[in-house]
Kinemage of the C-alpha trace (Angstrom):
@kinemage 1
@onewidth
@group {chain A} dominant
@subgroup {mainchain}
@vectorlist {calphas} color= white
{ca unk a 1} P 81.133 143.838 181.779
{ca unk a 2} L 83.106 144.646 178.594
{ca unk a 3} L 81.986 144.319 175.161
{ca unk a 4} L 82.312 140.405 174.296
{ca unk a 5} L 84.616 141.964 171.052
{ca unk a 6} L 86.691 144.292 173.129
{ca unk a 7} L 90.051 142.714 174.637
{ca unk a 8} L 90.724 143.250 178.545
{ca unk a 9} L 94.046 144.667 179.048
{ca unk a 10} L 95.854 144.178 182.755
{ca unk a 11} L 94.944 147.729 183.719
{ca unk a 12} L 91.093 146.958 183.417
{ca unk a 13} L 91.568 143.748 185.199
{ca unk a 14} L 93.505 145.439 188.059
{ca unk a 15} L 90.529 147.906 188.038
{ca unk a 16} L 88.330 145.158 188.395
{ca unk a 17} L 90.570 143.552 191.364
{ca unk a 18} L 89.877 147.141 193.287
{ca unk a 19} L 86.014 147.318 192.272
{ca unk a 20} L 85.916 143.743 194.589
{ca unk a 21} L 85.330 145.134 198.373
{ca unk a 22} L 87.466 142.716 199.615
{ca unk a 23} L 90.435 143.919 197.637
{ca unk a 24} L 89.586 147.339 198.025
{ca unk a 25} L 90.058 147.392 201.977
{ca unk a 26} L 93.121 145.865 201.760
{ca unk a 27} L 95.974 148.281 202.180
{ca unk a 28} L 98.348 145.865 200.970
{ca unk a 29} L 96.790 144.601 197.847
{ca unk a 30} L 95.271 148.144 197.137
{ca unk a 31} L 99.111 149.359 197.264
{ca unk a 32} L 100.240 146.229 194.502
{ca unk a 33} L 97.565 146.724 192.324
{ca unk a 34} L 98.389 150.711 191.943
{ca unk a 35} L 102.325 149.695 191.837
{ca unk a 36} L 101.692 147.589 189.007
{ca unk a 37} L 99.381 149.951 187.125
{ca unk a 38} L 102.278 152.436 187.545
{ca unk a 39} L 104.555 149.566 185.861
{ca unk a 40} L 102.424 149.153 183.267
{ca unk a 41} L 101.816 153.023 182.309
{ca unk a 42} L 105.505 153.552 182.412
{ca unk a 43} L 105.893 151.258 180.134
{ca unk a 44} L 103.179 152.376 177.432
{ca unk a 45} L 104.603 155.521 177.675
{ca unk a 46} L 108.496 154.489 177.189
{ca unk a 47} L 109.685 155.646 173.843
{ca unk a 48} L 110.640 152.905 171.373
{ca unk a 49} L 114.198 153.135 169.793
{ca unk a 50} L 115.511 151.046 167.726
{ca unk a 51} L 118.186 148.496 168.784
{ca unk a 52} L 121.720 148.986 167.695
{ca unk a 53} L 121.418 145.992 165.243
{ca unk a 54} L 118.630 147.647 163.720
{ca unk a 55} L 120.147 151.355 163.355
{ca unk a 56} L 123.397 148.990 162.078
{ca unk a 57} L 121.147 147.242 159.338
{ca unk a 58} L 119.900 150.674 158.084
{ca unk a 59} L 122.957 152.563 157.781
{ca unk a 60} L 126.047 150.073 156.935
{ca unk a 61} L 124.155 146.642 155.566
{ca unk a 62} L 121.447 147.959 153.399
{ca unk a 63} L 123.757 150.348 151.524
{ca unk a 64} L 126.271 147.966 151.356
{ca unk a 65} L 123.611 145.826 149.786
{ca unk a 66} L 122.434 148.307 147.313
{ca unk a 67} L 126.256 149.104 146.369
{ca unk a 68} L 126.863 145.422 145.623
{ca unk a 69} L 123.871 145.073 143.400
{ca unk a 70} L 124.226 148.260 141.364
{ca unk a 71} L 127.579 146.164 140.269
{ca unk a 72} L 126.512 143.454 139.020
{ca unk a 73} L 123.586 142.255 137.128
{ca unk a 74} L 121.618 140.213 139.862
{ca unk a 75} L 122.610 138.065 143.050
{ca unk a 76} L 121.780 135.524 144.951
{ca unk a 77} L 121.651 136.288 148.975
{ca unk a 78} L 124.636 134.278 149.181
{ca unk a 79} L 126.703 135.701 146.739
{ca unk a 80} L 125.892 138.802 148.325
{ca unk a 81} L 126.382 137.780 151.788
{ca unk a 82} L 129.584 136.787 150.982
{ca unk a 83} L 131.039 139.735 148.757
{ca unk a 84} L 129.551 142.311 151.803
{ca unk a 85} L 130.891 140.497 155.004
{ca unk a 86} L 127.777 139.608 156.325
{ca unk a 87} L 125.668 136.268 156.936
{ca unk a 88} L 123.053 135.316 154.873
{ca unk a 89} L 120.124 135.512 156.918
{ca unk a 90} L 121.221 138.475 157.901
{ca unk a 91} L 121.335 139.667 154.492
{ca unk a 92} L 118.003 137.844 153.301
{ca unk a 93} L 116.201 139.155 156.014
{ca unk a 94} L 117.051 142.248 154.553
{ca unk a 95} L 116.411 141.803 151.256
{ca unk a 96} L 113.024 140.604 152.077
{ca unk a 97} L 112.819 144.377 153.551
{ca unk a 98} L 114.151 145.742 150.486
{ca unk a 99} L 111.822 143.482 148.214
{ca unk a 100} L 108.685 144.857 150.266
{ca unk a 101} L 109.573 148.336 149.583
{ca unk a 102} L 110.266 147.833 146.093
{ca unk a 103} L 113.855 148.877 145.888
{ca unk a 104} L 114.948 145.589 144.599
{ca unk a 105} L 113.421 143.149 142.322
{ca unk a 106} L 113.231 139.343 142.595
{ca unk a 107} L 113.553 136.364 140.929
{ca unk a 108} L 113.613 133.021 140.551
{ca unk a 109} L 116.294 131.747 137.830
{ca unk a 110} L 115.620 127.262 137.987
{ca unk a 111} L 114.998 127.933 141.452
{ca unk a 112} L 116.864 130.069 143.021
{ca unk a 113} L 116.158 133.533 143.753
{ca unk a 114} L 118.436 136.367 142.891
{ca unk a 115} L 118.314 140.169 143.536
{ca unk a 116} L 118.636 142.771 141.224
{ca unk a 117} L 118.110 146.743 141.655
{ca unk a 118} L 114.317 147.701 140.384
């Protein structure tokens, strides 16, 4: 059997189904198990994309973000939630983004955190 370390993934287990003589003369099962190891390497092999929220957050929210920032001093996610059109955790999510990357700065002013460009 596998390493005790090393995880078993569905095709290995199907594998194992067809090892099993049982299985093996089965036309039927035989015929399932190769469908769904079909299913499976389709899907490993499907290119990822981004979803049309995500392209949307790239191109129109974070610049809209940055925009907003480089006119004022600093912000709070709401104040900048509400001056872009967008909901907050909408926008926090994507400051968080923007924090991680180290295009923004933030900080906490009695509590609250507020955004300004780095």
């Amino acid at each position: 059997m596998a390493n005790t370390n090393e995880k078993i993934t569905k095709t290995m287990k199907f594998d194992m189904l067809l090892a099993i003589d049982e299985v093996a003369n089965n036309e039927m099962l035989v015929e399932f198990i190769e469908h769904e190891k079909q299913l499976i390497r389709n899907k490993a092999n499907k290119s990822r994309q981004p979803s049309a929220k995500q392209v949307e957050n790239e191109t129109v929210v974070v610049p809209k973000i940055m925009e907003y920032l480089e006119s004022v001093e600093q912000a709070t996610a709401t104040d900048i939630g509400a001056n872009i059109g967008y909901s907050v955790p909408r926008v926090s999510a994507q400051l968080k983004k923007l924090t991680n990357d180290n295009k923004i700065v933030r900080i906490m002013d009695k509590g609250r955190p507020f955004f300004k460009i780095a």
